[in-house]
C-alpha positions in Angstrom: 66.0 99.1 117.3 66.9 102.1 115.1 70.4 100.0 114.2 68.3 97.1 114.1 65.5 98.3 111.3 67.9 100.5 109.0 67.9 103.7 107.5 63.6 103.7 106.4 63.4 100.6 107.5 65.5 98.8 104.7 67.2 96.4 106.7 64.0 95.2 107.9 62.4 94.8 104.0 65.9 92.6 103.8 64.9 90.1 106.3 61.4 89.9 105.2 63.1 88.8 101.6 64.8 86.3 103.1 61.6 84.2 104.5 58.8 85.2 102.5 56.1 83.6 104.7 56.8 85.5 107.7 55.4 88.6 108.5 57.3 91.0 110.4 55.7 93.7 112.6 57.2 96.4 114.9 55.9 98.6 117.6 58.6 100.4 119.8 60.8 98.1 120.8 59.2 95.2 120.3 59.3 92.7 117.0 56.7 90.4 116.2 57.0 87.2 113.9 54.0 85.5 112.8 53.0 83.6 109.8 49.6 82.4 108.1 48.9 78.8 109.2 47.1 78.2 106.4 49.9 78.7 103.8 51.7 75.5 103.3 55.4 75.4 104.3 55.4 79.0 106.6 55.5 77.3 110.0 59.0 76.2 109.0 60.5 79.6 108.2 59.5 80.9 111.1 61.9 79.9 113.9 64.9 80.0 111.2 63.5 83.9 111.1 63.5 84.4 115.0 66.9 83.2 115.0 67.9 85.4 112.3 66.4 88.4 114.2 68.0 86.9 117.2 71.8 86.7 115.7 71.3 90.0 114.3 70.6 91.7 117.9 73.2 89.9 119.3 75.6 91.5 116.3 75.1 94.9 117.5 75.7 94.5 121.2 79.2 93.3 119.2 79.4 96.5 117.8 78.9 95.4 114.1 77.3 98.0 111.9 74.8 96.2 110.3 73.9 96.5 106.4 72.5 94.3 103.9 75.5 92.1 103.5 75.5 91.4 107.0 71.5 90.8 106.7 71.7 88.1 104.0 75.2 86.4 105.1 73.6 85.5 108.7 70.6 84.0 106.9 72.6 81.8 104.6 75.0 80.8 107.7 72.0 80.1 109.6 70.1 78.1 106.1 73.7 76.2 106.0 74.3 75.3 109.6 77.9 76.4 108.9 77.9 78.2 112.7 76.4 81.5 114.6 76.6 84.5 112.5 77.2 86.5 115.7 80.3 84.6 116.0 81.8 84.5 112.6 81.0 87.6 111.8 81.8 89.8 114.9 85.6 89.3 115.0 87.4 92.8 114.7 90.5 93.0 112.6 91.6 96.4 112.7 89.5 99.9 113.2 90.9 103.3 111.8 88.6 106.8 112.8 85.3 104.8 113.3 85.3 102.1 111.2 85.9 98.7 111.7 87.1 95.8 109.5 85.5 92.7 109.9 84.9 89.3 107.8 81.2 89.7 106.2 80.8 86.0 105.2 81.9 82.8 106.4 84.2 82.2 103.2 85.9 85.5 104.4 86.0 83.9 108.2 87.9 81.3 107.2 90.2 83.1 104.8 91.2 85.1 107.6 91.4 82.0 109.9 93.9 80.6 107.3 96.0 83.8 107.3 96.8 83.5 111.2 97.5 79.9 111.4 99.5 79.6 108.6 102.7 81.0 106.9 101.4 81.4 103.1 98.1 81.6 102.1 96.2 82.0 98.7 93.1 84.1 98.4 92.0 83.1 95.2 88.4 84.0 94.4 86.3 86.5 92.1 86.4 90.6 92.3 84.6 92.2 95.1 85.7 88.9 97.8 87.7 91.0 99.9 90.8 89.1 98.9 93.4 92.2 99.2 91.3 94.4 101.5 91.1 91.4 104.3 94.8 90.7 103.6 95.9 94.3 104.3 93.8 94.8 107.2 95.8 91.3 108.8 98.9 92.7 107.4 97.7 96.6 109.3 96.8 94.2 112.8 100.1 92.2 112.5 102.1 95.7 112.5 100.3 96.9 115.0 100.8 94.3 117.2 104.0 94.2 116.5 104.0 90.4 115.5 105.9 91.9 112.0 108.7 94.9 111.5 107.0 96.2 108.3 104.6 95.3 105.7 105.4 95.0 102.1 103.1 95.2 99.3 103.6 94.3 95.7 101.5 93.5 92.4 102.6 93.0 88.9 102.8 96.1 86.6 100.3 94.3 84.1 98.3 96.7 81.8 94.2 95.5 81.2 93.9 94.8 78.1 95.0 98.3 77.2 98.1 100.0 76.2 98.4 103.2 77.9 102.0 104.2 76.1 104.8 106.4 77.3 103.6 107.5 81.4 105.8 110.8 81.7 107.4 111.7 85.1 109.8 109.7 87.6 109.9 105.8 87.9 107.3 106.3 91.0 104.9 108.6 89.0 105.0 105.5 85.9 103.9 102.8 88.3 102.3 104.3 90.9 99.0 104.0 88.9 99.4 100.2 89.1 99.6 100.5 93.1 97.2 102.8 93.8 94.5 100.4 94.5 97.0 99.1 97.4 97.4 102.9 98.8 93.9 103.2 99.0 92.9 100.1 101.0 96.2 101.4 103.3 94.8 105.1 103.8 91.3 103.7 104.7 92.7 101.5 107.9 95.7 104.0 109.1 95.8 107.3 109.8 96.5 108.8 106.2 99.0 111.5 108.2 100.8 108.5 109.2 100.8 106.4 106.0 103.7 108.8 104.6 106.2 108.7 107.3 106.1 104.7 106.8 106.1 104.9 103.7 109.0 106.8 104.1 111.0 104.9 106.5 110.3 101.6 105.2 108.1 100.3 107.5 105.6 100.0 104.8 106.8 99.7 101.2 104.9 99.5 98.1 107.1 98.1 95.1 106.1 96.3 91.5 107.1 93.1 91.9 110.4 93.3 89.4 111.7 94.7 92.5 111.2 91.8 94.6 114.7 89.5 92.7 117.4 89.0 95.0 115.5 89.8 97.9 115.4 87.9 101.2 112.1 89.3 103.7 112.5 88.3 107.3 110.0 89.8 109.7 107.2 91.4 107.7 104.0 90.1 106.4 104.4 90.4 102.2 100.8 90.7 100.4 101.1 90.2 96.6 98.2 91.7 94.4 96.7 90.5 91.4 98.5 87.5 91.6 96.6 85.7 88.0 98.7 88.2 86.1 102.6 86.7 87.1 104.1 84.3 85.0 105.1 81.1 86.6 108.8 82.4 86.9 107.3 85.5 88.7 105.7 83.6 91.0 108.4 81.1 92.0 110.4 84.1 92.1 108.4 85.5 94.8 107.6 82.7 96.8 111.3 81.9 97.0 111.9 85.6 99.0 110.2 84.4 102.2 112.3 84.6 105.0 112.1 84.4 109.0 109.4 85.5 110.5 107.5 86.6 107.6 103.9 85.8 106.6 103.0 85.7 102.7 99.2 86.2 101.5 98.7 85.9 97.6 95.6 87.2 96.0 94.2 87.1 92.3 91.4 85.9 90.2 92.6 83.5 88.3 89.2 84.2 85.7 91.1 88.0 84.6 94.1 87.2 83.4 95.8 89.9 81.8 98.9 88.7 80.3 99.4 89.0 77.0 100.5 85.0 76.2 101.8 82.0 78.3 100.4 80.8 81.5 99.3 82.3 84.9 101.4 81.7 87.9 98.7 81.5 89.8 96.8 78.6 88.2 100.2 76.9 88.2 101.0 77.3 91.8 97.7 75.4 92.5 99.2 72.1 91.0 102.4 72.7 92.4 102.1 73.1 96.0 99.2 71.2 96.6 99.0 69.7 100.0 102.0 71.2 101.4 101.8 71.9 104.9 101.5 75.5 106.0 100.4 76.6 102.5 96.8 77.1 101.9 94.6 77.4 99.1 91.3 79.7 100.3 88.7 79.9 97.7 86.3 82.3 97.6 82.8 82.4 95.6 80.5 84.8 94.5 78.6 84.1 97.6 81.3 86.2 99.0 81.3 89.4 97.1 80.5 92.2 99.5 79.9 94.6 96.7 77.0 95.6 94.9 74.3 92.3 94.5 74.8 92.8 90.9 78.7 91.7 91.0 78.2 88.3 92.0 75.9 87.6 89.5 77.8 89.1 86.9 80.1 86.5 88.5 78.1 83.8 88.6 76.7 84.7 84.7 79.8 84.7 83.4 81.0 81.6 85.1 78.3 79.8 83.8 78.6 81.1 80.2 82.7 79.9 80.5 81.5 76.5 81.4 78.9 76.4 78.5 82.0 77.8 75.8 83.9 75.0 77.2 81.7 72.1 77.0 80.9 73.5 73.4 84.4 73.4 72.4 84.8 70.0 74.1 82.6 68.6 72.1 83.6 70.3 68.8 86.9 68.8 69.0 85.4 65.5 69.6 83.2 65.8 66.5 86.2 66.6 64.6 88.2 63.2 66.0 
């Protein structure tokens, strides 16, 4: 019940946001849904809310840790008919000193369906998705498992919007500050004692992706990061380096583009390999940001304000015809 409620009670406040109408009571162990006949509509949220509560229970005995997300992504599953939340939402990737990763929404469930039954995937989606963190905990299971030899991880070495000038030290101290972000998703699922010694013999390897010309990669599962900010070259480039037994999972957000001119590889790639077999596309929505509830409606604010600057500068053009 404890894991069930929250920390003072917060989880259940989240579920009594998410059908207004019903009234939620506890007493020990028990829960108690009612609702006020008299207010139109409120017999109908009432059984989506047992269910809710129902899915929720069953989550635990799955060992999920529940929190807000978790809260509000079963409701919408349920509201959507899209599956049990219990299901989709219980399937262990990898677990590192008490923590386990697991998909939070059903966009992320089939993102990570897509990884394992195919040989390149694209995560494409807005910040806070769980693009790269899903894709390094696959690329953590597949090592573990042994289904890969190593695991190589690469992103462009693209400055945002910024120039940061002359970095002073060795070639690893200058771009190290453009992987970091892939280190830290690395020490949170692996034993960071452990995360040096394959770092140093290979079995992990974290490069810019310059690096990645005239390389073929059999046997290791090859994530690259921030995929919006490689040219079209870089990105044919890249995809051309699979080899045998290899998996390839490319992330980005193809809304921050930091180059300074030209085209994104990414957008490109979307036109190109269209329908391919074995290639997916996996698009992720604000409805999948498991970060703060204010990201993904910065994301949804500013998505709508690039659609409005578009249709504006549509029609300007046309005026001028």
């Amino acid at each position: 019940m404890v894991r069930l409620l929250g920390p003072q009670d917060r989880l259940l406040h989240t579920i009594e946001r998410q059908f207004p109408l019903v009234s939620v009571h506890v007493r020990g162990n028990r829960i108690t849904l009612s609702v006020d006949p008299d207010v139109e509509d409120s017999s109908d949220q009432l059984h989506p809310a047992l269910l809710l509560v129902e899915e929720l229970i069953q989550m635990i005995r799955n060992g999920v840790d529940l929190g807000d997300t978790e809260v509000t992504q079963s409701a919408r599953i349920l509201r959507e008919k899209t599956g049990s939340p219990s299901t989709l939402l219980s399937e262990p990737i990898v677990s590192s000193r008490g923590t386990t990763v697991r998909p939070k929404t059903s966009g992320q469930k089939e993102y990570v369906s897509a990884i394992d039954q195919n040989t390149i995937v694209f995560g494409i989606g807005p910040a806070g998705t769980g693009k790269t963190y899903l894709a390094m905990a696959k690329a953590v299971q597949a090592l573990q498992r042994k289904e890969v030899e190593r695991i190589i991880l690469t992103r462009p070495a693209v400055e945002a919007g910024e120039r940061l000038g002359f970095l002073p030290g060795s070639l690893n101290d200058k771009i190290d500050p453009y992987l970091r972000p892939l280190y830290d998703a690395l020490n949170e699922m692996m034993d960071p004692e452990l995360v040096p010694k394959l770092l140093a013999a290979g079995t992990i390897e974290v490069a810019p992706l310059a690096y990645m010309r005239g390389r073929t990669l059999n046997n290791a599962f090859i994530i690259l990061d921030e995929a919006q900010n490689t040219t079209p070259e870089q990105m044919k480039m890249f995809l051309t380096r699979l080899g045998f037994g290899s998996k390839m999972v490319v992330t980005g957000d193809i809304t921050q583009v930091d180059l300074p001119m030209g085209a994104s590889g990414l957008q490109l790639v979307t036109h190109v390999l269209d329908d391919m077999d074995d290639i997916v596309f996996a698009q992720l929505t604000s409805a999948d940001v498991v970060r703060h509830n204010l990201v993904g409606q910065i994301v949804d604010a500013y998505t709508k304000f690039d659609a409005e600057r578009q249709r504006s500068d549509y029609e300007r053009q046309n005026r001028k015809r």
